[in-house]
TITOR-435278 format. One record per residue (C-alpha): residue number from 1; residue in one letter; x, y, z. Coordinates in nm, 2 decimals. Layout:
REM residues N
<rec><num>NUM</num><residuo>A</residuo><X>X</X><Y>Y</Y><Z>Z</Z></rec>
...
//
This chain:
REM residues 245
<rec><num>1</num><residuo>X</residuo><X>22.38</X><Y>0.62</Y><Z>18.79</Z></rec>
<rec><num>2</num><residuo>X</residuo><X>22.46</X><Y>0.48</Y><Z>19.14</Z></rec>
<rec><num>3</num><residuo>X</residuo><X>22.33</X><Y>0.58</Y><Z>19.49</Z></rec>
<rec><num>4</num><residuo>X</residuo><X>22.45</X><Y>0.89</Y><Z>19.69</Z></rec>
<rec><num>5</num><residuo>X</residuo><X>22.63</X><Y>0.69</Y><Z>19.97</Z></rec>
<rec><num>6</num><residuo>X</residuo><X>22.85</X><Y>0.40</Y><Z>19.71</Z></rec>
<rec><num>7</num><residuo>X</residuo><X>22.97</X><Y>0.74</Y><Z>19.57</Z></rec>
<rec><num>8</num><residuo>X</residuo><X>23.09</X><Y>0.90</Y><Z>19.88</Z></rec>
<rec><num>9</num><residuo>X</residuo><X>23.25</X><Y>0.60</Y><Z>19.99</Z></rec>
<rec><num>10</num><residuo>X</residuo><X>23.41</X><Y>0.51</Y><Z>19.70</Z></rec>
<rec><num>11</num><residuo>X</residuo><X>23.56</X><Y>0.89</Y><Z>19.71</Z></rec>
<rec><num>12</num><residuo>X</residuo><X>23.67</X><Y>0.86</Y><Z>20.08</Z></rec>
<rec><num>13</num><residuo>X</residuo><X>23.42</X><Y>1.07</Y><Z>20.21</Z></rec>
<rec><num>14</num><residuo>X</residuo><X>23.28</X><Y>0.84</Y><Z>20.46</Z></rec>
<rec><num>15</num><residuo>X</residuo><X>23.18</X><Y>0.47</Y><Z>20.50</Z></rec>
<rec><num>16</num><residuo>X</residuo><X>22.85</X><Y>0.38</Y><Z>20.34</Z></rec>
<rec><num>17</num><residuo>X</residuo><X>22.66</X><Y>0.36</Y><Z>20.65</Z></rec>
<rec><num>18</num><residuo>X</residuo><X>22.83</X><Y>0.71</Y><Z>20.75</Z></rec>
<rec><num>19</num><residuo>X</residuo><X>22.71</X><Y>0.89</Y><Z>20.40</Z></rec>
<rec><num>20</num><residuo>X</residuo><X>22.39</X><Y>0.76</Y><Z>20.48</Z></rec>
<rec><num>21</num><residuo>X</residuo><X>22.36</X><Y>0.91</Y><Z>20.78</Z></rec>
<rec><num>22</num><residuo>X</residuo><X>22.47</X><Y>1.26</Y><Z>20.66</Z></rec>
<rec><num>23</num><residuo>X</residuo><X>22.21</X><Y>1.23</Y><Z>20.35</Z></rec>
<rec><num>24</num><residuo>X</residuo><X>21.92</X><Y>1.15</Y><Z>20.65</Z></rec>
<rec><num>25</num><residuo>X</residuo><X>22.06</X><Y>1.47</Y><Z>20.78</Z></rec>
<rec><num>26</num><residuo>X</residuo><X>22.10</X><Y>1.72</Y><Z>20.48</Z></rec>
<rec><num>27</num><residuo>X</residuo><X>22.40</X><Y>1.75</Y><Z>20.46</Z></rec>
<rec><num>28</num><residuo>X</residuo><X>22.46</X><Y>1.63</Y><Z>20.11</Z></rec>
<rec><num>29</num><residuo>X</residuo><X>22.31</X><Y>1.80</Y><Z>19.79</Z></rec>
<rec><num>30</num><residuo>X</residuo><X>22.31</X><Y>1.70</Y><Z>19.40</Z></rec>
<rec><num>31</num><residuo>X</residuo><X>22.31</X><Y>2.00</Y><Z>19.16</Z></rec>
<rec><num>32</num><residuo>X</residuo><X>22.12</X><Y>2.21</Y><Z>19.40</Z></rec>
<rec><num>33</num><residuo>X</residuo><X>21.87</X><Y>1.97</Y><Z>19.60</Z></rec>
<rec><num>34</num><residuo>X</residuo><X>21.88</X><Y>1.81</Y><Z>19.94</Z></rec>
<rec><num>35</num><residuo>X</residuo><X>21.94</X><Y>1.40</Y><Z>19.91</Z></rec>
<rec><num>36</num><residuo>X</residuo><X>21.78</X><Y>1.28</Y><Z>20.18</Z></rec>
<rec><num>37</num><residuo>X</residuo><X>21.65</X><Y>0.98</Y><Z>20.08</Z></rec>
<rec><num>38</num><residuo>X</residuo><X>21.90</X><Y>0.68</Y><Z>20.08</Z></rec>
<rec><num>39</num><residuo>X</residuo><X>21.76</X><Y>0.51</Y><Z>19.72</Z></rec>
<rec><num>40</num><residuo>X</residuo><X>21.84</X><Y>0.88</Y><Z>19.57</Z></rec>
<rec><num>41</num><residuo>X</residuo><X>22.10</X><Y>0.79</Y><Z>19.25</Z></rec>
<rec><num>42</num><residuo>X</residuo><X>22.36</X><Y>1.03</Y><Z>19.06</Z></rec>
<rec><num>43</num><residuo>X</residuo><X>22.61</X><Y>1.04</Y><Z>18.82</Z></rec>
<rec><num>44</num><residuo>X</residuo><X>22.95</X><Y>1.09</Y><Z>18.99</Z></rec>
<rec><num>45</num><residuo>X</residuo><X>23.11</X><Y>1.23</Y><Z>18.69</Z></rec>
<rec><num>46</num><residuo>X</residuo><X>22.84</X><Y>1.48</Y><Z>18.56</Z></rec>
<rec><num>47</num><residuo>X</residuo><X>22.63</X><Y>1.55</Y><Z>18.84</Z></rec>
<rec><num>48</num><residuo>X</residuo><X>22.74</X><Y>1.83</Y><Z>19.09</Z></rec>
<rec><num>49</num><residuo>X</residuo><X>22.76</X><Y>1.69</Y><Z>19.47</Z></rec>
<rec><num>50</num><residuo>X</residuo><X>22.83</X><Y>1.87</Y><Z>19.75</Z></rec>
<rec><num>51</num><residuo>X</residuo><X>22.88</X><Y>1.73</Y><Z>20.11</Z></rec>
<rec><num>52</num><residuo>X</residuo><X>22.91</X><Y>2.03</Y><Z>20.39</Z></rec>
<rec><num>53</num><residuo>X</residuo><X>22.89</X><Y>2.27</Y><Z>20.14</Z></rec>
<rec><num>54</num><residuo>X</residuo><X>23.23</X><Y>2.14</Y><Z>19.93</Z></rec>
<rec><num>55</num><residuo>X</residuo><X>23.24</X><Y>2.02</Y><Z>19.62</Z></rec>
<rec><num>56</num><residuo>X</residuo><X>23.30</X><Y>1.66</Y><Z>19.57</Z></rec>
<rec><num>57</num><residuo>X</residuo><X>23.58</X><Y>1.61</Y><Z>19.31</Z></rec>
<rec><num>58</num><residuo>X</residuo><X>23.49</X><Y>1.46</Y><Z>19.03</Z></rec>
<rec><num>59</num><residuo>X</residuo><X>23.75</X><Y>1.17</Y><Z>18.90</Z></rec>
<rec><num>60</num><residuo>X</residuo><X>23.87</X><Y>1.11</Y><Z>18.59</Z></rec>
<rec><num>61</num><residuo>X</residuo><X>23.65</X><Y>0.81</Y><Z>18.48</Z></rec>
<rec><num>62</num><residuo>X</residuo><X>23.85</X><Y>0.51</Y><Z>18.40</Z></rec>
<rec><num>63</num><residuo>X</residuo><X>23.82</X><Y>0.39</Y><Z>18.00</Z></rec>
<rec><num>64</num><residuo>X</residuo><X>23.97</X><Y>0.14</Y><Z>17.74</Z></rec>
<rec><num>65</num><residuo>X</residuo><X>23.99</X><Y>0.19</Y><Z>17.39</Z></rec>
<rec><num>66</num><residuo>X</residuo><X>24.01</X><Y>-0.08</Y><Z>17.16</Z></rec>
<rec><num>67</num><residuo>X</residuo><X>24.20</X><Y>0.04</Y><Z>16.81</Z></rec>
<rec><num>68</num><residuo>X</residuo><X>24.22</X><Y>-0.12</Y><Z>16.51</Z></rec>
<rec><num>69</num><residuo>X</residuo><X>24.60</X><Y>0.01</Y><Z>16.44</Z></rec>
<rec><num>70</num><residuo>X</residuo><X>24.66</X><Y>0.09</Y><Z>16.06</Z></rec>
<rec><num>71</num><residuo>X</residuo><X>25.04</X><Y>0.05</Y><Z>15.93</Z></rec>
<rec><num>72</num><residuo>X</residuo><X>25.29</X><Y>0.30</Y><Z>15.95</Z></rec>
<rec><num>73</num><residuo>X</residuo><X>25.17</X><Y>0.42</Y><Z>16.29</Z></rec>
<rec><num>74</num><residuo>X</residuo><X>25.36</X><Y>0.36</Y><Z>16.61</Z></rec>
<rec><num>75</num><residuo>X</residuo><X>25.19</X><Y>0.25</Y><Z>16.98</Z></rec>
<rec><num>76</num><residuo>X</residuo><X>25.34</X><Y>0.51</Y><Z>17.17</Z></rec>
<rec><num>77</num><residuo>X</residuo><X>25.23</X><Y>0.84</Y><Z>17.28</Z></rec>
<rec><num>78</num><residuo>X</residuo><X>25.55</X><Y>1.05</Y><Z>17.13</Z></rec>
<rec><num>79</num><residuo>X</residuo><X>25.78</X><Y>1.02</Y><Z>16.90</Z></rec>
<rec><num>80</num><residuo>X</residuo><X>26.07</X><Y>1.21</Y><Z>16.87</Z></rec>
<rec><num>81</num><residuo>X</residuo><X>26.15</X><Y>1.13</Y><Z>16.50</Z></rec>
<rec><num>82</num><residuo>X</residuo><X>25.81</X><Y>1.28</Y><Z>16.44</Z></rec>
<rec><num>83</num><residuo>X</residuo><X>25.66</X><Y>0.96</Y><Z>16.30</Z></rec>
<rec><num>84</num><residuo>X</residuo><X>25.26</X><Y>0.93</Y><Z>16.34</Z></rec>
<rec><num>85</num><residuo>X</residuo><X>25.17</X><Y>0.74</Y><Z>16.65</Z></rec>
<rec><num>86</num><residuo>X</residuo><X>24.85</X><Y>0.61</Y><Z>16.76</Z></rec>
<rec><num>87</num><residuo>X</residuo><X>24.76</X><Y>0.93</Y><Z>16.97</Z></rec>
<rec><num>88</num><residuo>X</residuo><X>24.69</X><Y>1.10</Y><Z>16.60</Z></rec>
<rec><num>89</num><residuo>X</residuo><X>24.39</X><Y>0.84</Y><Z>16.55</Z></rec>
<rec><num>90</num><residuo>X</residuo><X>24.26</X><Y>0.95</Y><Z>16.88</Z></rec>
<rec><num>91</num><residuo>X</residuo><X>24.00</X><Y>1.21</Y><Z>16.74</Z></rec>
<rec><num>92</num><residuo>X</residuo><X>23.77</X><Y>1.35</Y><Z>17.02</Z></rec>
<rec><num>93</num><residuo>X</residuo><X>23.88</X><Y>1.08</Y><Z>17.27</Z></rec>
<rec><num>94</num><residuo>X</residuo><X>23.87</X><Y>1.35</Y><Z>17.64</Z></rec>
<rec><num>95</num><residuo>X</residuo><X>24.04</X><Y>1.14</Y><Z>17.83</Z></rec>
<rec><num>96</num><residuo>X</residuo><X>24.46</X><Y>1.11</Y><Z>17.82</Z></rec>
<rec><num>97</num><residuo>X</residuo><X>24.48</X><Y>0.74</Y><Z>17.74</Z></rec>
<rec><num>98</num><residuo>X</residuo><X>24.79</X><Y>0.48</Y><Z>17.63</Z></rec>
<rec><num>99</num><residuo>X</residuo><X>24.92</X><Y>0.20</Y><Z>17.41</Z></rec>
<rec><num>100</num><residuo>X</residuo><X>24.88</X><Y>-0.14</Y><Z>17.63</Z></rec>
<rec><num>101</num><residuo>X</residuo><X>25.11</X><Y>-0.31</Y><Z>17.54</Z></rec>
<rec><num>102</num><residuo>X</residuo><X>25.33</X><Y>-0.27</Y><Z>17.14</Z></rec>
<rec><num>103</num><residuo>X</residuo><X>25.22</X><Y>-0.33</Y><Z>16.79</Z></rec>
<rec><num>104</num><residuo>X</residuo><X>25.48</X><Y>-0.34</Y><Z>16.54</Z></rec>
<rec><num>105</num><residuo>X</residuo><X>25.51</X><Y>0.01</Y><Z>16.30</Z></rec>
<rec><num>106</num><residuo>X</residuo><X>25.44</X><Y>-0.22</Y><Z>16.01</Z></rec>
<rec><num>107</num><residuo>X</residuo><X>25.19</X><Y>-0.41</Y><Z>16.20</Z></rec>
<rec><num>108</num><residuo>X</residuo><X>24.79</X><Y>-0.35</Y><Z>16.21</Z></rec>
<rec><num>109</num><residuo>X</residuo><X>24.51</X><Y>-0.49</Y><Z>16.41</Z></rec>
<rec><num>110</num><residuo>X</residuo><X>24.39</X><Y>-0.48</Y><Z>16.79</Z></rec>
<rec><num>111</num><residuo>X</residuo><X>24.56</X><Y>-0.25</Y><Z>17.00</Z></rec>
<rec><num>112</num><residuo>X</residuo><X>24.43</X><Y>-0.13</Y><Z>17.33</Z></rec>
<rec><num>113</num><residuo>X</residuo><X>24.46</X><Y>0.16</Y><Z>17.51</Z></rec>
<rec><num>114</num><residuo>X</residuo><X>24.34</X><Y>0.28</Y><Z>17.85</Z></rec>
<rec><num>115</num><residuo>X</residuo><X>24.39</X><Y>0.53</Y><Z>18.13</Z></rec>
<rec><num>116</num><residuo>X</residuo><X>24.34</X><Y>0.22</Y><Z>18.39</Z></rec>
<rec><num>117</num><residuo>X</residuo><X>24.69</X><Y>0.17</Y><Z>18.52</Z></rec>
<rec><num>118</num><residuo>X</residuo><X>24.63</X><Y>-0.12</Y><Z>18.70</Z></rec>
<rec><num>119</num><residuo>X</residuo><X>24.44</X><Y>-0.32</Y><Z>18.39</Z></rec>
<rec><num>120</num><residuo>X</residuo><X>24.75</X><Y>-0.19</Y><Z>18.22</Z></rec>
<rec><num>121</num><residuo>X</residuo><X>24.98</X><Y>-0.37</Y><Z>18.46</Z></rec>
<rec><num>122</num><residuo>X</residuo><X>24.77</X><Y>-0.72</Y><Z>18.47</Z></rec>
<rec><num>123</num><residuo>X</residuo><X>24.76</X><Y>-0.74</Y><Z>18.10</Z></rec>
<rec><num>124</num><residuo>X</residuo><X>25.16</X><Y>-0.61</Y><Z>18.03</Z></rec>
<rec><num>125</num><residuo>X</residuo><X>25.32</X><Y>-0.81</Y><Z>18.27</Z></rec>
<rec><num>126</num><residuo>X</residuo><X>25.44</X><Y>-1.14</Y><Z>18.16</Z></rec>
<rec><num>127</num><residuo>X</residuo><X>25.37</X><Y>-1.30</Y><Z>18.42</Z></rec>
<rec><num>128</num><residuo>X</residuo><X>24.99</X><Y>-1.31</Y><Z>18.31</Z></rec>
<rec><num>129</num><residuo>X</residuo><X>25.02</X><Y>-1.45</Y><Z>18.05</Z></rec>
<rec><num>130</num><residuo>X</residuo><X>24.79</X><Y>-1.32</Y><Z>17.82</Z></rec>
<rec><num>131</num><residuo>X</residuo><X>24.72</X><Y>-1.50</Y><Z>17.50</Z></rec>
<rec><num>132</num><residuo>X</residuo><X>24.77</X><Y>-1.27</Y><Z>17.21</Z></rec>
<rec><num>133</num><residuo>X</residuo><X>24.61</X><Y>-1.42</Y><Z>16.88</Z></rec>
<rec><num>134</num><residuo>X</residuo><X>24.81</X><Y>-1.30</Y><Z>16.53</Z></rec>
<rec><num>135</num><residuo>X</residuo><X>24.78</X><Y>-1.39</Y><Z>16.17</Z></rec>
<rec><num>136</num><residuo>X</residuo><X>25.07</X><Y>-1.38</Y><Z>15.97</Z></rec>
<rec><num>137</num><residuo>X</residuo><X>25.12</X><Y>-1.38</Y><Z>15.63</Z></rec>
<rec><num>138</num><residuo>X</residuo><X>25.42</X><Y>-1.57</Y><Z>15.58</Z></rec>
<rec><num>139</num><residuo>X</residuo><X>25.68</X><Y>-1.68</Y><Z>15.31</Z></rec>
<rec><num>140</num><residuo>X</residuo><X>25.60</X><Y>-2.05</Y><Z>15.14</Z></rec>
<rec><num>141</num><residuo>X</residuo><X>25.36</X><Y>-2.25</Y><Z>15.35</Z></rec>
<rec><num>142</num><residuo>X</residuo><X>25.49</X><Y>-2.44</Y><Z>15.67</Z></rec>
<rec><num>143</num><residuo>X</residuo><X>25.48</X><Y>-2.82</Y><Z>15.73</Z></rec>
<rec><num>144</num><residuo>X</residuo><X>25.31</X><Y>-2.94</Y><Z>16.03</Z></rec>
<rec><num>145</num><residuo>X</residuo><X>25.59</X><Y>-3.08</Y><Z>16.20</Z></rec>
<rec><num>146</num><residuo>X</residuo><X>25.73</X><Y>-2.69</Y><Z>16.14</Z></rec>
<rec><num>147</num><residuo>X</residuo><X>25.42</X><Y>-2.53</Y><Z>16.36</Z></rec>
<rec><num>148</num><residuo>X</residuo><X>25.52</X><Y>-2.84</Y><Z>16.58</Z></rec>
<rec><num>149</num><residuo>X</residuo><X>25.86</X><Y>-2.68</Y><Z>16.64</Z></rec>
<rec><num>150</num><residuo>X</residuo><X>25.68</X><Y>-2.33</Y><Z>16.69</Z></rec>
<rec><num>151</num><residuo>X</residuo><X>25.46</X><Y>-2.53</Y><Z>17.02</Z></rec>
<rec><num>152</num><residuo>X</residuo><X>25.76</X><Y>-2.73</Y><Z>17.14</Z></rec>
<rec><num>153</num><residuo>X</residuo><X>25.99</X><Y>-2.37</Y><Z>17.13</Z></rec>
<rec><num>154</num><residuo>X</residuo><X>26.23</X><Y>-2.19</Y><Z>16.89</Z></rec>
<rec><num>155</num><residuo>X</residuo><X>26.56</X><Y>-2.01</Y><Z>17.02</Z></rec>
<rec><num>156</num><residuo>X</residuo><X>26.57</X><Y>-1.65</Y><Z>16.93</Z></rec>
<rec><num>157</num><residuo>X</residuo><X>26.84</X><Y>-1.37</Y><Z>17.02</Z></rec>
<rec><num>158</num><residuo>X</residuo><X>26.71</X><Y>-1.33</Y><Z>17.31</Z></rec>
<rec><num>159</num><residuo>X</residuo><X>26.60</X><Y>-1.69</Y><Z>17.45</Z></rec>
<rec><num>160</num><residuo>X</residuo><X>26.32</X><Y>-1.95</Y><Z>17.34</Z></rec>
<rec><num>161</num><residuo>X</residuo><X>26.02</X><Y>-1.88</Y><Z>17.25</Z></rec>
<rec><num>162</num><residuo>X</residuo><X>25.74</X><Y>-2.06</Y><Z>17.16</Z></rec>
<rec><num>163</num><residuo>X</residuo><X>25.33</X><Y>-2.02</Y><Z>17.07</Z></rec>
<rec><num>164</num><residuo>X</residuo><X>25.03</X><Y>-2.17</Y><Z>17.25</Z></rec>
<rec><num>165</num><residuo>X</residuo><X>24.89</X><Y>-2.31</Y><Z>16.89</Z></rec>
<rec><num>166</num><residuo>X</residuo><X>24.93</X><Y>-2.21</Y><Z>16.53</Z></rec>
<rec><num>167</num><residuo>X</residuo><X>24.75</X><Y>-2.34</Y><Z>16.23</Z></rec>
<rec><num>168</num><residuo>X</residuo><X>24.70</X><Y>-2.26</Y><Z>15.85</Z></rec>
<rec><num>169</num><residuo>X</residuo><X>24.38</X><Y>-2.05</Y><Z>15.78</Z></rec>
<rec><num>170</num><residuo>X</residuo><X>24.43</X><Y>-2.03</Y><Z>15.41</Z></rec>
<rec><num>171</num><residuo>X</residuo><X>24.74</X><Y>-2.12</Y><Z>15.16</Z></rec>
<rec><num>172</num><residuo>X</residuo><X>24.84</X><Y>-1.98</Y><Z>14.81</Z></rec>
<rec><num>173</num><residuo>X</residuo><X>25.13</X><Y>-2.11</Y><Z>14.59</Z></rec>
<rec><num>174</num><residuo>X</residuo><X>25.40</X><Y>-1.87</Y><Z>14.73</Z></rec>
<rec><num>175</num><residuo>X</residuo><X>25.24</X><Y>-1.77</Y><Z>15.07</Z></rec>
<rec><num>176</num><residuo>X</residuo><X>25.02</X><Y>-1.83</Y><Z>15.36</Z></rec>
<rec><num>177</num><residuo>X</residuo><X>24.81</X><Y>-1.72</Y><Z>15.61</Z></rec>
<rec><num>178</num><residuo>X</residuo><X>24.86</X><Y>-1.86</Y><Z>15.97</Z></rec>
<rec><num>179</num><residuo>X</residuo><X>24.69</X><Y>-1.80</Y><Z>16.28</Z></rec>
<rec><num>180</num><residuo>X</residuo><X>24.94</X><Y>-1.78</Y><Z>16.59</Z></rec>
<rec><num>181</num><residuo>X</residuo><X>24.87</X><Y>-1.74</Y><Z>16.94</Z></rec>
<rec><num>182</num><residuo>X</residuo><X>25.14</X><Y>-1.64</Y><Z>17.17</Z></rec>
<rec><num>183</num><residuo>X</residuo><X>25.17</X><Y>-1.51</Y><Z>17.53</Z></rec>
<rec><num>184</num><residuo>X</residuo><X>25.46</X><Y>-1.25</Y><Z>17.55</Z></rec>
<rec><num>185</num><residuo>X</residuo><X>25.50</X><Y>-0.94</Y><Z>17.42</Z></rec>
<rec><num>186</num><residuo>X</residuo><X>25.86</X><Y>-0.92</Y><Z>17.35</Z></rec>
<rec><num>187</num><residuo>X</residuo><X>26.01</X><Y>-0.70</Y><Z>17.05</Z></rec>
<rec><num>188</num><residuo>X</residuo><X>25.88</X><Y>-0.85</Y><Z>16.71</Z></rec>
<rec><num>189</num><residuo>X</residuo><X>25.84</X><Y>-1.19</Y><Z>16.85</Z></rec>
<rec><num>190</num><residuo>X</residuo><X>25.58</X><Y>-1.31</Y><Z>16.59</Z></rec>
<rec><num>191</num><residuo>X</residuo><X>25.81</X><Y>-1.24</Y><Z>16.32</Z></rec>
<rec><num>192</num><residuo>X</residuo><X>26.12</X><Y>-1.38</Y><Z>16.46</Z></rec>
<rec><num>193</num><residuo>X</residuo><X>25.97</X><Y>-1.71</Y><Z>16.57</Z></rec>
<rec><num>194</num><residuo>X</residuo><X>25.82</X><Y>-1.74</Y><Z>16.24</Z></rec>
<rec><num>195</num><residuo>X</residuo><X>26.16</X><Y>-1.65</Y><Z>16.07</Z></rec>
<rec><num>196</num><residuo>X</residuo><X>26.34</X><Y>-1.94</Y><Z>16.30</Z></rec>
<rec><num>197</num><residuo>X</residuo><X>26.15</X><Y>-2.16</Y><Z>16.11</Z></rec>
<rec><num>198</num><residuo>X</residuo><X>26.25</X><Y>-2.02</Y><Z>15.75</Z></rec>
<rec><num>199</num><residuo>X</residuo><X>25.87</X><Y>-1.87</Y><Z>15.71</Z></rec>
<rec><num>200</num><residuo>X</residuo><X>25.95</X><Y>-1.48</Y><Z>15.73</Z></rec>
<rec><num>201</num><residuo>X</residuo><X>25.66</X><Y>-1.28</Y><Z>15.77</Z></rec>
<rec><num>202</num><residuo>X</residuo><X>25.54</X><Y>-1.08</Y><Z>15.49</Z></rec>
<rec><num>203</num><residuo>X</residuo><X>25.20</X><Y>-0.94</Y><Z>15.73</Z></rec>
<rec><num>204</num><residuo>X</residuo><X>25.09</X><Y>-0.95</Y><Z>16.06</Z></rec>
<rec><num>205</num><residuo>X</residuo><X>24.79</X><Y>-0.83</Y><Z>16.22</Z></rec>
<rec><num>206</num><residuo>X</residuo><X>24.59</X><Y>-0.88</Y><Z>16.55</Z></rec>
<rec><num>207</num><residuo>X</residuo><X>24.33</X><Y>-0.99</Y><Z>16.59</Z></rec>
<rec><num>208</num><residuo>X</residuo><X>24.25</X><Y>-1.09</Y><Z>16.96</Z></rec>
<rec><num>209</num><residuo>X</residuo><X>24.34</X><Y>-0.98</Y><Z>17.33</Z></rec>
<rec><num>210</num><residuo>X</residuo><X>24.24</X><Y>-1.24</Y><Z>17.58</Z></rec>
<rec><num>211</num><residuo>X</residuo><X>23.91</X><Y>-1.25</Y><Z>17.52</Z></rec>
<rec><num>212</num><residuo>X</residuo><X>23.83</X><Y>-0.94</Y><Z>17.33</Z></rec>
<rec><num>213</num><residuo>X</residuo><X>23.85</X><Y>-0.97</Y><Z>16.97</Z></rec>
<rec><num>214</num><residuo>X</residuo><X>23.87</X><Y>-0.73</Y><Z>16.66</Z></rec>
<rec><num>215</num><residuo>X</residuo><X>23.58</X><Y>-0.83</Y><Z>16.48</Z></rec>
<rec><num>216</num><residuo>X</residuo><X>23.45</X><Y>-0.61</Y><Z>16.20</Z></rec>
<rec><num>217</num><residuo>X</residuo><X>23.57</X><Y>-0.27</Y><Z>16.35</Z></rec>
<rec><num>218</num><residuo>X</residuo><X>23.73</X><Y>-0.05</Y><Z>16.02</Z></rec>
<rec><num>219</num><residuo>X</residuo><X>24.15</X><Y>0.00</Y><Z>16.04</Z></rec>
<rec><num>220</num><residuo>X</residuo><X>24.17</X><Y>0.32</Y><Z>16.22</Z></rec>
<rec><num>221</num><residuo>X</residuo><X>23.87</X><Y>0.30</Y><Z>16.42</Z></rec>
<rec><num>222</num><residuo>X</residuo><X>23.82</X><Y>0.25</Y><Z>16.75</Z></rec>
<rec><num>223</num><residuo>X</residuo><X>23.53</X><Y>0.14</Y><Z>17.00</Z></rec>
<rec><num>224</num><residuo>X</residuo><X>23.52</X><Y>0.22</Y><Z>17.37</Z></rec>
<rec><num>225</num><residuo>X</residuo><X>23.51</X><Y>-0.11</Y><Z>17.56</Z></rec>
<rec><num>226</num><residuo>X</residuo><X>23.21</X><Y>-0.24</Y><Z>17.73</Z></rec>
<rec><num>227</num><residuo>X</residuo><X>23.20</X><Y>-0.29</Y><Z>18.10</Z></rec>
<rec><num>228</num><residuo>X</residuo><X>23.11</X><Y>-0.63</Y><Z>18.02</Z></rec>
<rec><num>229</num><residuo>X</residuo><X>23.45</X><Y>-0.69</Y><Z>17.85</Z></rec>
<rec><num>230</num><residuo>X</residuo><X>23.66</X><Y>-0.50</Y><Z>18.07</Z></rec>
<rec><num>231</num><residuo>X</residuo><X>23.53</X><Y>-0.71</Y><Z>18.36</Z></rec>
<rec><num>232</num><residuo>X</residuo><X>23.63</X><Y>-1.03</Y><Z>18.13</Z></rec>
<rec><num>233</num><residuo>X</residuo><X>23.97</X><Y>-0.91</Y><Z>18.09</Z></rec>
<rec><num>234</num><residuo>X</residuo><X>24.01</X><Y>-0.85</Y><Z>18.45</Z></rec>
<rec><num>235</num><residuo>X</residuo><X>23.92</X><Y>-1.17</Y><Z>18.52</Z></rec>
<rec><num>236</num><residuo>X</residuo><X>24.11</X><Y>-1.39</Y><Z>18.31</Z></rec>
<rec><num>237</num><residuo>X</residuo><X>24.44</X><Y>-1.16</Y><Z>18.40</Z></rec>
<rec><num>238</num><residuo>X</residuo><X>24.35</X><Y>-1.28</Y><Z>18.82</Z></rec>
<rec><num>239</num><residuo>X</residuo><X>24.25</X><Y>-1.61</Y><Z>18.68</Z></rec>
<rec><num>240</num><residuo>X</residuo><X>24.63</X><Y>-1.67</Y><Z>18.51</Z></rec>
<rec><num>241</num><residuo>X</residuo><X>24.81</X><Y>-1.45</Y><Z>18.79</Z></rec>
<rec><num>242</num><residuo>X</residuo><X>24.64</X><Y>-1.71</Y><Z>19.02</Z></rec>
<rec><num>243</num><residuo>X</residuo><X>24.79</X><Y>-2.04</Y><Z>18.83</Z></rec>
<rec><num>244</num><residuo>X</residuo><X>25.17</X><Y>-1.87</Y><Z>18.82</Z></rec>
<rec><num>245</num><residuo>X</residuo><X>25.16</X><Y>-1.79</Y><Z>19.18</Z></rec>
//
């Protein structure tokens, strides 16, 4: 709920002061009654305003999704092979949203998805630098002066690359589990860095965005994102756009 006059500003209708002044005169109505008091509060995208006698459009209201992606899915709205895509775990979701960002077919874990296209732009563009947090099951278990290489950088086909920190969460005879943390979101990166350093990966999943995480949510659910959060991630995309420029 927010007042009369934030909501006809925020649509163009008038400056704040200006929408108060045509509430004081009657000239706007929600769902039927005069607002002519300047603490009266509605809801922009259910309530029905009218100011002159026109209906104020209603906007689309702007959401993120975050998805816990299964395997065998792919983050993209179409596909013209007619593979599943993320879209089909999308079940009663109103809204047209999209895939921020890529997540491997054979890949599960955190993927988010919104209709927000400019929180898609600060958290896609590599110049924000986004941390992306991964564990990978990997081939044999690597040395520490290996996840040293990974930090210091690792050429791949397409230039170096290198993560932010990367540690062993658990260890077997054959394999391991290692948490990454990179801040690109090139093509298979995880897997290629890890295969630079003889380690291929046998799993990955994500499990953190910035500062949203995965947490308990079940693999192919999804949980709309609170304001709180999507606030969080707006901020530490200024906050690193800040430091590059």
């Amino acid at each position: 709920m927010e007042r009369i006059q934030k909501i006809l500003a925020r649509a163009g209708i008038a400056s704040r002061r200006e929408a108060e002044r045509m509430m004081l005169e009657g000239r706007v109505l929600v769902n039927g009654k005069v607002a002519d008091q300047l603490g009266f509060k509605a809801d922009p995208l259910k309530d029905h305003i009218k100011v002159d006698g026109k209906i104020l459009f209603r906007p689309e209201p702007k959401i993120t999704l975050l998805l816990n992606k299964p395997k065998g899915y792919l983050s993209t709205v179409k596909d013209p092979a007619g593979r599943p895509t993320v879209m089909d775990l999308l079940k009663g979701v109103k809204w047209r949203v999209y895939p921020l960002g890529r997540l491997d077919f054979d890949a599960e874990g955190l993927l988010l998805m919104t209709n927000d296209g400019d929180l898609a732009y600060r958290l896609s563009h590599p110049k924000f630098s986004i941390h992306r947090t991964y564990w990978a099951k990997v081939e044999g278990i690597p040395e520490k002066k290996e996840l040293m290489r990974l930090k210091k950088g690792v050429m791949i086909e397409d230039g170096e690359a290198r993560v932010i920190s990367a540690h062993i969460l658990r260890q077997m005879e054959k394999h391991s589990w290692v948490e990454a943390v990179v801040t690109e979101g090139r093509n298979h990166l995880v897997k290629r860095i890890f295969s630079a350093i003889g380690h291929p990966v046998l799993k990955l999943k994500r499990v953190g965005f910035g500062p949203i995480r995965l947490g308990n949510l079940p693999v192919g659910r999804m949980r709309s994102l609170t304001d709180e959060e999507v606030e969080k991630l707006k901020q530490i995309s200024s906050e690193s756009g800040e430091k590059i420029l």
